[in-house]
C-alpha positions in Angstrom: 54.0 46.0 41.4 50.8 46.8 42.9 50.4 43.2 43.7 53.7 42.8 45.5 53.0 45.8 47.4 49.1 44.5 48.5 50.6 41.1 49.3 53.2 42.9 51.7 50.6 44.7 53.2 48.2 41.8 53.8 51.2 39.6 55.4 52.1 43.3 57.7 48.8 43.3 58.7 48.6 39.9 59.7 51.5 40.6 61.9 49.6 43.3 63.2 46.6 41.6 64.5 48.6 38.3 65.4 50.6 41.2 67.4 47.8 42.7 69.4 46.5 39.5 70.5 50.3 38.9 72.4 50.1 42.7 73.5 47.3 41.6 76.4 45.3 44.4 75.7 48.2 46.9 75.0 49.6 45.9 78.3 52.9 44.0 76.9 54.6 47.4 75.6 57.0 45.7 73.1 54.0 44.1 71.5 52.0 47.3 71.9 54.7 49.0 70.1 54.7 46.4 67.0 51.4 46.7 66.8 50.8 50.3 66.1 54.1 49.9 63.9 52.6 47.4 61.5 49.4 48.7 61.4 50.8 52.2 60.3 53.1 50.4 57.6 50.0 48.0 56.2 47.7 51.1 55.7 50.8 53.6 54.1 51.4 50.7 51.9 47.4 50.3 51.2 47.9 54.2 50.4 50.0 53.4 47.9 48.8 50.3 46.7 45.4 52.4 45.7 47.0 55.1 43.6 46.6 52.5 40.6 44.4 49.4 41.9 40.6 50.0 42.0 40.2 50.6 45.5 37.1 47.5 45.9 39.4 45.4 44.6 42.2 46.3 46.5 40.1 46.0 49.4 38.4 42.9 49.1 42.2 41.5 48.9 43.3 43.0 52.0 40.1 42.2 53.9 39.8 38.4 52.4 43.5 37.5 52.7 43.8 39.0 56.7 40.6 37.2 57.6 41.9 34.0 55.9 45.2 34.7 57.3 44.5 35.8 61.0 42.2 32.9 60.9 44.3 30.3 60.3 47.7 32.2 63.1 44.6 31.9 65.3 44.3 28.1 64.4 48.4 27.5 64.1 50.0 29.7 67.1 47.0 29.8 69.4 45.8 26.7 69.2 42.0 28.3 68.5 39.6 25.2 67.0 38.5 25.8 63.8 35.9 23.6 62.5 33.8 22.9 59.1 31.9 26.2 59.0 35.0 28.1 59.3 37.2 26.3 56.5 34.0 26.8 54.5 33.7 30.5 55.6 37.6 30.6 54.9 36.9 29.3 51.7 33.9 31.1 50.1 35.6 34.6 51.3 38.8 33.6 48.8 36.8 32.4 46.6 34.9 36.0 46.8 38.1 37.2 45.9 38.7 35.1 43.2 35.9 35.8 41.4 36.0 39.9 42.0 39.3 39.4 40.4 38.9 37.2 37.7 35.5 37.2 36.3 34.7 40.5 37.3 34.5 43.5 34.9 35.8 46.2 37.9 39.3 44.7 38.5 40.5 46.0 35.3 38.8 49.8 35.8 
């Protein structure tokens, strides 16, 4: 269940950023608003994602999938260039994941 609620989390958080970029420097108010709404609900649900996930862990999945993700709204809605160095970049940080969560003895603890 933790990994449903992470996964939410990540996705509200991703909102969030993609959110503040439309509120023009918190001068669009209905933007402003979902902003500070999304980011409140991302880090309640982190709050109860790290009651039973090793908080690392936890953390390296929220930070790696709303780089990844921001990055690539950024590419998609905004039309922001991304080139070689940032798929790589994009790449190596999931790949960080991965391996935290798969090889690594601290995702189980």
């Amino acid at each position: 269940m933790h990994w449903v609620l992470l996964s939410i989390g990540v996705v509200i958080e991703i909102l969030a950023s993609t959110a503040l970029k439309l509120s023009d420097g918190f001068t669009k108010l209905g933007f402003a608003g979902l902003t500070l709404i999304c980011f409140a609900a991302a880090f309640y649900i982190m709050s109860l994602v790290v009651r039973t996930m090793p908080l690392g862990i936890a953390y390296s999945v929220w930070a790696g999938g709303g780089i990844a993700g921001v990055t690539l709204v950024g590419a998609i809605v905004f039309g922001q260039a991304l080139d070689g160095a940032a798929y790589l970049g994009i790449g190596l940080i999931l790949a960080g994941v991965i391996v935290l969560n798969t090889l690594s003895s601290t995702a189980s603890g």
